[in-house]
C-alpha positions as CSV (number, residue, x, y, z in Angstrom):
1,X,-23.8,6.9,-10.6
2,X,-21.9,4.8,-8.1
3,X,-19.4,2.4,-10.0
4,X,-20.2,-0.4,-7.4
5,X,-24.0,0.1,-8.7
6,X,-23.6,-1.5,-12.3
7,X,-26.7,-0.7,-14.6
8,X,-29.5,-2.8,-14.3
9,X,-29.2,-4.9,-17.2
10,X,-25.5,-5.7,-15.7
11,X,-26.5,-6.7,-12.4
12,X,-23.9,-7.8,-9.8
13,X,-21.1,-7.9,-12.6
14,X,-18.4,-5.8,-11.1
15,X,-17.4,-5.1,-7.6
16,X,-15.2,-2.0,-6.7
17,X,-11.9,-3.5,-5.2
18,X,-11.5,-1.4,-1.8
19,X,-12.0,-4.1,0.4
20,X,-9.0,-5.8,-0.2
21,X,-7.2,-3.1,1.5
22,X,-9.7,-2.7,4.5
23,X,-7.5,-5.6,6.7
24,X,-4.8,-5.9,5.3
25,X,-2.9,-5.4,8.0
26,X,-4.2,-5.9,11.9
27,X,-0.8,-6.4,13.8
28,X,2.5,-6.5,12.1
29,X,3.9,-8.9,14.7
30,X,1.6,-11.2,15.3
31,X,-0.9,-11.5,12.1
32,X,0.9,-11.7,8.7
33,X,-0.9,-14.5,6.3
34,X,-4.1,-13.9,8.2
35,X,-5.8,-11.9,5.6
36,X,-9.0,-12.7,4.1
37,X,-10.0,-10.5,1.0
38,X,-12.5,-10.9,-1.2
39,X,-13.1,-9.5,-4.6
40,X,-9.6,-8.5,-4.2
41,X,-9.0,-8.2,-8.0
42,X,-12.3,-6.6,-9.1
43,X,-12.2,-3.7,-11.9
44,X,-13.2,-0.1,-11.6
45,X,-12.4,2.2,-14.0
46,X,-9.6,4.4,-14.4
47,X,-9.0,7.6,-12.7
48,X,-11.2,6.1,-9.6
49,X,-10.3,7.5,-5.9
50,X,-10.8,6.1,-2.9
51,X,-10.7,6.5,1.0
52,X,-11.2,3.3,3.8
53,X,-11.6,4.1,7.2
54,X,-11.6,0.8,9.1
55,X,-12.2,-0.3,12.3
56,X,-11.2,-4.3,14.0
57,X,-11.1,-6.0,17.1
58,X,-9.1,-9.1,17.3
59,X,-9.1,-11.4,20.3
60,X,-7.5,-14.9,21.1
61,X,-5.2,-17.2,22.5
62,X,-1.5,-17.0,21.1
63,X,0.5,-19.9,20.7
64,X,4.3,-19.8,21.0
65,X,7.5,-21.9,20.2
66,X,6.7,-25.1,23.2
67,X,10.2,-24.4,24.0
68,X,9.6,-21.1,25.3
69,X,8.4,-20.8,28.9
70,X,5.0,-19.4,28.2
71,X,1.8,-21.0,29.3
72,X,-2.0,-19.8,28.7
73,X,-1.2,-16.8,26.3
74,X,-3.9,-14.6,25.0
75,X,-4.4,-11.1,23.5
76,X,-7.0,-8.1,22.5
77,X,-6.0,-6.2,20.0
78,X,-7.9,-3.1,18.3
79,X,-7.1,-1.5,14.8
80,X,-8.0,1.7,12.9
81,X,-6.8,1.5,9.0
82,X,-6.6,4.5,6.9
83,X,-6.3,3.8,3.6
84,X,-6.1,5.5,-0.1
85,X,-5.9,4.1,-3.4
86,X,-6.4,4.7,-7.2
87,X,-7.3,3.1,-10.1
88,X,-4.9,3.9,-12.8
89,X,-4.3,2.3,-16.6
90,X,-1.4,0.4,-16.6
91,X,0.0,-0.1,-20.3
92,X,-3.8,-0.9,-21.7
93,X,-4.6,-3.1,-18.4
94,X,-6.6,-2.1,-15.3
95,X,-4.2,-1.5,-12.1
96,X,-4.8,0.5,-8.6
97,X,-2.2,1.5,-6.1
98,X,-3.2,1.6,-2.3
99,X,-1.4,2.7,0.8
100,X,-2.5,1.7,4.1
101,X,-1.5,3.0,7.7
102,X,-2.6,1.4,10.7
103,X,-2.6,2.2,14.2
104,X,-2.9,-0.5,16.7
105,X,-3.6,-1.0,20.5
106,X,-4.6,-3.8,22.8
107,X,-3.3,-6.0,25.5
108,X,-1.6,-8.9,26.2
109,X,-1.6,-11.4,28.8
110,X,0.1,-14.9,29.7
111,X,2.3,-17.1,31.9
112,X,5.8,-16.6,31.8
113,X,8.1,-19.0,33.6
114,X,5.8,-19.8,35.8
115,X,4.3,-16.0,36.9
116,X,1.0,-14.4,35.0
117,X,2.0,-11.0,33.5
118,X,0.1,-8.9,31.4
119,X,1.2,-5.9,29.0
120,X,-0.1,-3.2,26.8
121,X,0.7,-2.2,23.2
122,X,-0.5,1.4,21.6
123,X,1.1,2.8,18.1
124,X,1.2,2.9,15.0
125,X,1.8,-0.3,13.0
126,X,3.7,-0.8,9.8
127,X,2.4,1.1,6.6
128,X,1.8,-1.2,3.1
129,X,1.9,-0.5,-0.1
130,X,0.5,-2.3,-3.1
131,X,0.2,-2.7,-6.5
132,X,-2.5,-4.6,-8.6
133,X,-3.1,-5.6,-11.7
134,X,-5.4,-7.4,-14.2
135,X,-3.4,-9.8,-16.7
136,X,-6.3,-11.0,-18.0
137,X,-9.9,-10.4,-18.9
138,X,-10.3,-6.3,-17.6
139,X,-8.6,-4.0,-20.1
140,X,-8.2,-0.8,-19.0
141,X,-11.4,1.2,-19.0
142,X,-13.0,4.3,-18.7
143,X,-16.7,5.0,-17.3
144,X,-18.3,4.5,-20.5
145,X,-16.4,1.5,-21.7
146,X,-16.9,0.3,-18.0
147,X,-20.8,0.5,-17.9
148,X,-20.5,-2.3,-21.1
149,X,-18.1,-4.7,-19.6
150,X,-18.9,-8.2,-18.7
151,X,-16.7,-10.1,-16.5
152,X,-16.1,-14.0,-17.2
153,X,-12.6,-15.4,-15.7
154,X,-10.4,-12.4,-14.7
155,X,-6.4,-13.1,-14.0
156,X,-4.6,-10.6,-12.0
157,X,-1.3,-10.2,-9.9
158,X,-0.3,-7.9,-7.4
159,X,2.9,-7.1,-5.0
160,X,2.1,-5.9,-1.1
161,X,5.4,-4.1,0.0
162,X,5.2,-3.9,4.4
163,X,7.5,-1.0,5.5
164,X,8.8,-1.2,9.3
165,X,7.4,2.4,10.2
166,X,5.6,0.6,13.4
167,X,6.4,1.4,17.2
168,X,9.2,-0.8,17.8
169,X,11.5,-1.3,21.0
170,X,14.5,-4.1,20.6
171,X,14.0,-4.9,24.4
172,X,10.5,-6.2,24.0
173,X,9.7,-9.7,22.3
174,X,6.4,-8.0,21.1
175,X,5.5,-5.4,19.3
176,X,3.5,-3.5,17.0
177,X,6.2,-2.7,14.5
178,X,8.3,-5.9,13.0
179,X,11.3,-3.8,12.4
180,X,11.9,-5.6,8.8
181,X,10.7,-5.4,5.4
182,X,8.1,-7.8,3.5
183,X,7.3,-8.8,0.0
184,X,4.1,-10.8,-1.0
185,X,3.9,-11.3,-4.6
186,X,0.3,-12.9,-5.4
187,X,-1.4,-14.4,-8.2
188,X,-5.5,-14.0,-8.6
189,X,-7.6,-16.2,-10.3
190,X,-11.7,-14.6,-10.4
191,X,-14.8,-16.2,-12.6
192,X,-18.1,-14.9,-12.8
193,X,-20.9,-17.0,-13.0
194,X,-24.6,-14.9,-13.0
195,X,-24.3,-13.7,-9.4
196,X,-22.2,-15.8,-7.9
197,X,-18.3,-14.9,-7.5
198,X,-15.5,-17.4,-7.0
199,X,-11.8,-16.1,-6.1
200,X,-8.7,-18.3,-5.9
201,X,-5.8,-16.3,-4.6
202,X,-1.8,-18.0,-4.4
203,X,1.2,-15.5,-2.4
204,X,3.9,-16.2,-0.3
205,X,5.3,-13.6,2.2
206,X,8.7,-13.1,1.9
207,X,10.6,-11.3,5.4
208,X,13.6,-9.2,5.9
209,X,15.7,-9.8,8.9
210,X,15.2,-7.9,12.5
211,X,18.7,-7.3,13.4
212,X,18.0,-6.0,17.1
213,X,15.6,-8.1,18.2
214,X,16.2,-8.0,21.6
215,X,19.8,-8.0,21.2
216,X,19.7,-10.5,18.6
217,X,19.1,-11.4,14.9
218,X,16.2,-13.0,13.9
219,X,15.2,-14.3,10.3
220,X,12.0,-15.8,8.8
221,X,11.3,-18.1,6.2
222,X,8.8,-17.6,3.3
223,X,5.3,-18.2,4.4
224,X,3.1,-19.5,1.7
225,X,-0.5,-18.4,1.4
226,X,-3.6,-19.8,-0.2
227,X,-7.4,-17.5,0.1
228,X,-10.6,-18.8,-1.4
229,X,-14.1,-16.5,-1.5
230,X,-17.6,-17.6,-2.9
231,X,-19.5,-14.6,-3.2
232,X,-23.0,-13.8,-4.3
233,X,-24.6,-10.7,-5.1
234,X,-28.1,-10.5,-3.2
235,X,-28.9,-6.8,-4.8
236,X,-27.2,-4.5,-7.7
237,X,-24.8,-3.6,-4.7
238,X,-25.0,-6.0,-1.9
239,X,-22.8,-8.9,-1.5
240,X,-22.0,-11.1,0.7
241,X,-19.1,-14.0,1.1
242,X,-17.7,-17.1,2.5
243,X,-13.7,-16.8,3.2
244,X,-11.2,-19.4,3.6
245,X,-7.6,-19.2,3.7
246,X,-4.1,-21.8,4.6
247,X,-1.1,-20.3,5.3
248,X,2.2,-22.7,6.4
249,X,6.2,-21.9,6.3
250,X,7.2,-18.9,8.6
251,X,10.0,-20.6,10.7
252,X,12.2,-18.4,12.3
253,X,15.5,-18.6,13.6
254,X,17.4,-16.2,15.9
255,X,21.3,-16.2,16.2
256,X,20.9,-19.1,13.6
257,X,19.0,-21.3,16.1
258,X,16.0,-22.8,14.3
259,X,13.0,-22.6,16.2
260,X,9.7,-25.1,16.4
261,X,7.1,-22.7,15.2
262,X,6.2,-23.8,11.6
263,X,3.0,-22.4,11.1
264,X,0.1,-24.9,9.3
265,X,-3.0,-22.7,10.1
266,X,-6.3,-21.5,8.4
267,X,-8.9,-19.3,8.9
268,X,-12.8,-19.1,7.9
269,X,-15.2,-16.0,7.9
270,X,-17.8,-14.1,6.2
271,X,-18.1,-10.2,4.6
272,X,-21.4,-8.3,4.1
273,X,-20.8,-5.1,2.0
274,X,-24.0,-2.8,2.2
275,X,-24.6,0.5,0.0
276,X,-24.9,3.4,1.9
277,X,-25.6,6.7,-0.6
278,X,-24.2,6.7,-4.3
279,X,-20.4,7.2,-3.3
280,X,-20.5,5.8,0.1
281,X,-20.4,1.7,0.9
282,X,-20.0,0.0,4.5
283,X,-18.5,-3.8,4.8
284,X,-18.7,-5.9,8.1
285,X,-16.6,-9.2,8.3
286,X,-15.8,-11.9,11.3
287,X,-13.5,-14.5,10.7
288,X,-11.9,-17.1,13.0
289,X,-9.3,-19.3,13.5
290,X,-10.4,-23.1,12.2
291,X,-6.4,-24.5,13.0
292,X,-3.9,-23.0,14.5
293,X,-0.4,-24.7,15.3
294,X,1.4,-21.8,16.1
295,X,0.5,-18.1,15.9
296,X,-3.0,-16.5,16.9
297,X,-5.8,-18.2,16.9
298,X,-8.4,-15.3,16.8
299,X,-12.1,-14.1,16.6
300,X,-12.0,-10.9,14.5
301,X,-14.9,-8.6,13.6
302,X,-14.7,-5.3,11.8
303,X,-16.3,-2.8,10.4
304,X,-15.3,-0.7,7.2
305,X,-16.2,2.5,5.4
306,X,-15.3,3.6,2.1
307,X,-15.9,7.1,-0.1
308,X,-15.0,6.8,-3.6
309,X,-14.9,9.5,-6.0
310,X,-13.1,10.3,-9.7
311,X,-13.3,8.9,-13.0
312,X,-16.5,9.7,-14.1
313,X,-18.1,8.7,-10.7
């Protein structure tokens, strides 16, 4: 039995949370806050494996601080996620751990003081690691106690760590890497209602400093995030979704010069998630930028694939 593929008298009630590690990261540098996740606190039971290869093309325009001499900036970027995780009990409550590596290549293209140059990136980007839990509504379960559970309003919490393991070099003003640590601790709110899903999700990103950024120090202030997902289950193991997120804050300053690049931007998108056999699942997803300020304001598509396998599977 595949635990996305509830009994029949359970239809639709639980979907298995690797997707919320598909994306979560598609370019250190330029990306952070644009994540769209749903069923990001969803409930497997414990002892549950699982394996995401994912695939994501991003393109755009970029916008920059209007003090800086760059004019008509734009990228395409490409990104391949590897990612693991496991549903464990943690202290009677359902938890999963995930790690995620990326590796990221694309180019980059603009006006700069008044000449068009163009550049290309290709490494890997910064690893995450996180750790989820349910609060309330999803004890911890094993399969049998899992094939009788019902989900109503489900609270959970979770904490992304970002570690700077990306390709990095202090004389470029982009990279893959960010050279810096980040911390988003989140707070999900999930309520079932016969098929239909709805996901309210609250973080803020929290940055470390770059200390050789290209021979200077630059800092970051919190950026606040907001997601929300309506789902609907079409089939015992089809879904799909509508995505929305707001993410604002982020200023940096370098040297202790503040500079004007506040970020006030959202996103909007969809997510199909298909069964393929009884382990096996694929998800597509598109989102794209509905306001940008500052930051990238890009189409994304991707494609994922997860195996999942343990816990009574």
């Amino acid at each position: 039995m595949d635990i996305s593929d509830p009994p029949a008298r359970y239809s639709g009630r639980v979907a298995f949370p690797c997707w919320c590690v598909a994306l979560v990261i598609l370019c250190a540098s330029v990306m952070r806050g644009q994540e769209l996740e749903p069923r990001a606190y969803s409930v497997s039971p414990v002892g549950v494996n699982f394996v995401v290869l994912a695939f994501a093309r991003a393109s755009g325009d970029l916008s920059f601080d209007p003090a800086l001499p760059v004019e008509d900036a734009s990228a395409t970027l490409h990104n391949v996620v590897m990612a693991y995780g496991r549903a464990i009990d943690f202290f009677g409550r359902t938890a999963n751990v995930t790690v995620v590596v990326p590796y990221t290549w694309g180019t980059l293209e603009g006006v700069v003081n008044g000449v068009f140059q163009q550049g290309r990136r290709s490494g890997l980007g910064d690893s995450a690691f996180r750790f989820a839990m349910n609060l309330y509504g999803a004890p911890a379960m094993n399969m049998e106690k899992f094939r009788e559970y019902r989900q109503k309003t489900t609270i959970g919490t979770s904490v992304t760590v970002i570690v700077p393991t990306g390709q990095y070099a202090d004389n470029r003003y982009v990279n893959i890497g960010s050279n810096r640590w980040a911390v988003k601790p989140e707070v999900g709110f999930s309520r079932r209602v016969n098929r239909w899903y709805f996901d309210l999700y609250l973080g803020i990103w929290v940055f470390g400093t770059n200390t050789d950024f290209n021979g200077s120090v630059r800092k970051q202030d919190p950026l606040g995030s907001t997601q929300v997902h309506v789902s609907y289950n079409i089939t015992r193991r089809m879904w799909a979704a509508f995505d929305a997120n707001f993410y604002t804050g982020g200023r940096t300053t370098t040297n202790g010069g503040a500079e004007a690049d506040l970020q006030r931007n959202s996103r909007v998108g969809g997510t199909l998630a298909i069964p393929v056999t009884k382990h096996q699942s694929v998800k597509f997803n598109y989102s794209t930028g509905a306001r940008t300020n500052i930051g990238a304001s890009f189409q994304t598509i991707g494609v994922a694939y997860q195996y999942a396998w343990g816990g009574g599977v």
